[in-house]
C-alpha positions as CSV (number, residue, x, y, z in Angstrom):
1,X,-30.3,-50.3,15.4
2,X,-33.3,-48.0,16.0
3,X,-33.5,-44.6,14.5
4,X,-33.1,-43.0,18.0
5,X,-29.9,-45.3,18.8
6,X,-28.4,-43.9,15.2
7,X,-29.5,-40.7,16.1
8,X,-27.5,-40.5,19.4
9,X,-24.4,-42.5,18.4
10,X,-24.2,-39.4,15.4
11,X,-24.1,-37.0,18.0
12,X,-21.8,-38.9,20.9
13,X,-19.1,-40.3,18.4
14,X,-19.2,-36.8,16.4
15,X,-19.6,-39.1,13.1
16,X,-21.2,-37.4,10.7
17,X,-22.4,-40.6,8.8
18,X,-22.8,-44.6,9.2
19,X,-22.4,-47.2,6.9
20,X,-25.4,-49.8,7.7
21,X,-23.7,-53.4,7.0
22,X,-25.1,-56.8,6.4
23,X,-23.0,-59.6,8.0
24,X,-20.1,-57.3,7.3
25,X,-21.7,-56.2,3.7
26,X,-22.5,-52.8,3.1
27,X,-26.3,-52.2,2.2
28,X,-26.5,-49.0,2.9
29,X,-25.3,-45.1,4.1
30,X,-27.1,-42.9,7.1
31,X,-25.6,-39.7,6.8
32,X,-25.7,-36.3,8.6
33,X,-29.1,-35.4,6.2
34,X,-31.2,-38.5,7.0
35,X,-30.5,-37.5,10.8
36,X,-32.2,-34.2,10.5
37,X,-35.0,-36.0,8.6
38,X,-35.7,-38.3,11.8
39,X,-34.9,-35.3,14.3
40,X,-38.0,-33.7,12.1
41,X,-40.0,-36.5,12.3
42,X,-40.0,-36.8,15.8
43,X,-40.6,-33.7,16.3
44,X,-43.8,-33.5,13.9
45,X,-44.9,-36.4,16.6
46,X,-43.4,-39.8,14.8
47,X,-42.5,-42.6,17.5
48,X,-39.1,-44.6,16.8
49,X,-40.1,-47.6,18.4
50,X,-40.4,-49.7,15.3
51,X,-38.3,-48.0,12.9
52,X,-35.0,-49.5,12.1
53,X,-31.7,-47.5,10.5
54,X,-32.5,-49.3,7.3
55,X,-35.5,-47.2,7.1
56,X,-33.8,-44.3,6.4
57,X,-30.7,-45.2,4.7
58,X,-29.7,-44.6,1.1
59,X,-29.1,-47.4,-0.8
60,X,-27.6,-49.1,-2.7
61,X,-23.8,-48.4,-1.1
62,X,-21.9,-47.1,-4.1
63,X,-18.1,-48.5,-2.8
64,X,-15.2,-48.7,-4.2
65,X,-12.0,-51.6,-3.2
66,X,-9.6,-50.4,-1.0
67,X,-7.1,-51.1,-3.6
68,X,-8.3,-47.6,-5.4
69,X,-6.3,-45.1,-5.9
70,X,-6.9,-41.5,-4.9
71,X,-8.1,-40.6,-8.5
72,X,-11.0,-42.7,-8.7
73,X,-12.5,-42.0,-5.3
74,X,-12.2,-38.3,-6.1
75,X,-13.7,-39.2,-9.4
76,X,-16.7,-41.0,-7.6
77,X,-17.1,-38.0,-5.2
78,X,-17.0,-35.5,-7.8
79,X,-19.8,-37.8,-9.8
80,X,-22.1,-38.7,-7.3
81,X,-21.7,-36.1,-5.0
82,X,-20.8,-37.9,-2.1
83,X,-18.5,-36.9,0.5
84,X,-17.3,-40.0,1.8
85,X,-17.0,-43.5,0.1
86,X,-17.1,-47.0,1.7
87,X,-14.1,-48.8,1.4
88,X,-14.3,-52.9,0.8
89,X,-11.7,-55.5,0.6
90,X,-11.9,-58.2,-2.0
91,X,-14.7,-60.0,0.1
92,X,-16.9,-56.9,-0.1
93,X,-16.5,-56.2,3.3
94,X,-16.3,-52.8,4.8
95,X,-12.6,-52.2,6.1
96,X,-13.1,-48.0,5.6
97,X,-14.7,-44.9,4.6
98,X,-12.6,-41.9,2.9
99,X,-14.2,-38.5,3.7
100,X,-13.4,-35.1,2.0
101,X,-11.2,-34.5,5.1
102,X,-9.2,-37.8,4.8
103,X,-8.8,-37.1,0.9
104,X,-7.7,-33.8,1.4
105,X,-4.9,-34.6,3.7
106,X,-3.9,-37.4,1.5
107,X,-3.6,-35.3,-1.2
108,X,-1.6,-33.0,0.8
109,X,1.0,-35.1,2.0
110,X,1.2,-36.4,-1.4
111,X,1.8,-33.2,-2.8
112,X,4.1,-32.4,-0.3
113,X,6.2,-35.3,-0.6
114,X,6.1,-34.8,-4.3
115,X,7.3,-31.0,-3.5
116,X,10.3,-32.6,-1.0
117,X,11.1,-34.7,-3.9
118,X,11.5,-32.5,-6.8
119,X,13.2,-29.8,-4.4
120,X,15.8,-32.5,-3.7
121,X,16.1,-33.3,-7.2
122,X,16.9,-29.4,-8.2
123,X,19.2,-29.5,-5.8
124,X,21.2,-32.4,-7.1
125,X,21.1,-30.9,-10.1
126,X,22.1,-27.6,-9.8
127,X,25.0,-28.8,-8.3
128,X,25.6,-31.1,-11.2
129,X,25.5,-27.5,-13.5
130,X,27.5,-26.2,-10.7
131,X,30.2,-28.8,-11.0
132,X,30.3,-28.4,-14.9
133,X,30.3,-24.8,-15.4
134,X,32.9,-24.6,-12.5
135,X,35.1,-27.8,-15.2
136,X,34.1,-25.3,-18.0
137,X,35.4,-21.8,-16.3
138,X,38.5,-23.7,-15.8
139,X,39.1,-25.0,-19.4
140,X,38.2,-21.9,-21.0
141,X,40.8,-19.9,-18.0
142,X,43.6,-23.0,-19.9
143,X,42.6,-22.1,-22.8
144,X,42.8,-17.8,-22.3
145,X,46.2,-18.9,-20.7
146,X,47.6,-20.8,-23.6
147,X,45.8,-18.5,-25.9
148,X,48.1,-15.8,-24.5
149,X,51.1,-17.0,-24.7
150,X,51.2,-18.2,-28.1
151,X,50.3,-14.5,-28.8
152,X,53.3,-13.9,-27.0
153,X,55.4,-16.3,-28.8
154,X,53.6,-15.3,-32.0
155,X,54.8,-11.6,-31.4
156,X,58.4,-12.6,-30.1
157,X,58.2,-14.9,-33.6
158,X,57.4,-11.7,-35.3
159,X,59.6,-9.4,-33.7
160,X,63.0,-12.1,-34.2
161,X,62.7,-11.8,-38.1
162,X,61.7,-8.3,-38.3
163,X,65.1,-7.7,-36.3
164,X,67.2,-10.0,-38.5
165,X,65.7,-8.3,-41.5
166,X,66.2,-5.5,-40.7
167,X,69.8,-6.0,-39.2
168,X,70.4,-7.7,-42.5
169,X,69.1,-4.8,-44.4
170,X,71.5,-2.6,-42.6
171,X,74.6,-4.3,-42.4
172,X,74.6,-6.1,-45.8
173,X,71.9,-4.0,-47.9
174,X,70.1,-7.7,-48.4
175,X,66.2,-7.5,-49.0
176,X,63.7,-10.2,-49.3
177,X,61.6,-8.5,-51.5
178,X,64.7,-8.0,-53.9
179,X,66.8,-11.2,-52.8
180,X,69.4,-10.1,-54.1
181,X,72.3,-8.0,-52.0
182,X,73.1,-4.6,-52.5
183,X,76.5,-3.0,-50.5
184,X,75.0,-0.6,-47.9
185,X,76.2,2.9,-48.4
């Protein structure tokens, strides 16, 4: 491809970079920069009869296998200041490019999904705490309930010998601090 043809197809397919592939291989990347370089050059008078893309391209093609995971293309981005990487199956041939834009809405959804998960997990298990403090209010109402009446029980308990005392005390003078039995007056 002539630098005119990769010139044009930039600006009619809005892509802001080709990879430049050798029987599928990629050898090398003509991005958005190496366009303005040509557009200069033919405006300082340069012909682009005889000039190919390879001409222009940066190489070698730093790629990574589309078995990758997000972390290591960011990692290649953030270290070589790329903005897109070529992706290659295990054949080296080019089945991709990631861009910043692409990355970015992977990460998003990613995050998002994440987000959806751990909302439905919170969910699950504040109704679990729900459920249990709900089981522990009740117990502790049993327990109040049972609490109060064998303070009930506990008072009538009290009260019964109190009244036998002192009807005891009263009618036959008897006293359980003395045990003995005096004859009421």
């Amino acid at each position: 491809m002539s630098r005119f043809e990769l010139v044009s197809r930039m600006q009619s397919t809005r892509q802001s970079a080709f990879v430049v592939c050798d029987d599928g291989v990629p050898v090398g990347v003509v991005s958005e920069p190496d366009a303005i370089a040509i557009l200069k050059g033919a405006l300082a008078g340069e012909t682009f009869e005889d000039s190919k893309a390879c001409d222009v391209m940066a190489s070698p093609v730093h790629t990574l296998p589309q078995s990758s995971c997000m972390d290591e293309v960011i990692q290649i981005m953030n270290d070589r200041g790329f903005r897109r990487v070529p992706i290659v199956d295990d054949k080296n041939q080019l089945v991709g490019i990631v861009n910043l834009t692409e990355l970015q809405t992977a990460i998003n959804g990613a995050l998002e999904r994440r987000g959806r998960d751990l909302e439905i997990t919170v969910m699950a298990r504040t109704s679990e705490l729900q459920a249990a403090n709900a089981k522990l209010e009740r117990l502790s109402l049993r327990r109040l309930d049972r609490g109060a009446q064998s303070a009930r029980h506990r008072r009538q308990a009290q009260r019964t010998p109190l009244a036998l005392s002192a009807i005891r005390k009263l009618v036959f003078g008897y006293s359980a601090r003395h045990r003995s039995l005096q004859i009421a007056p």
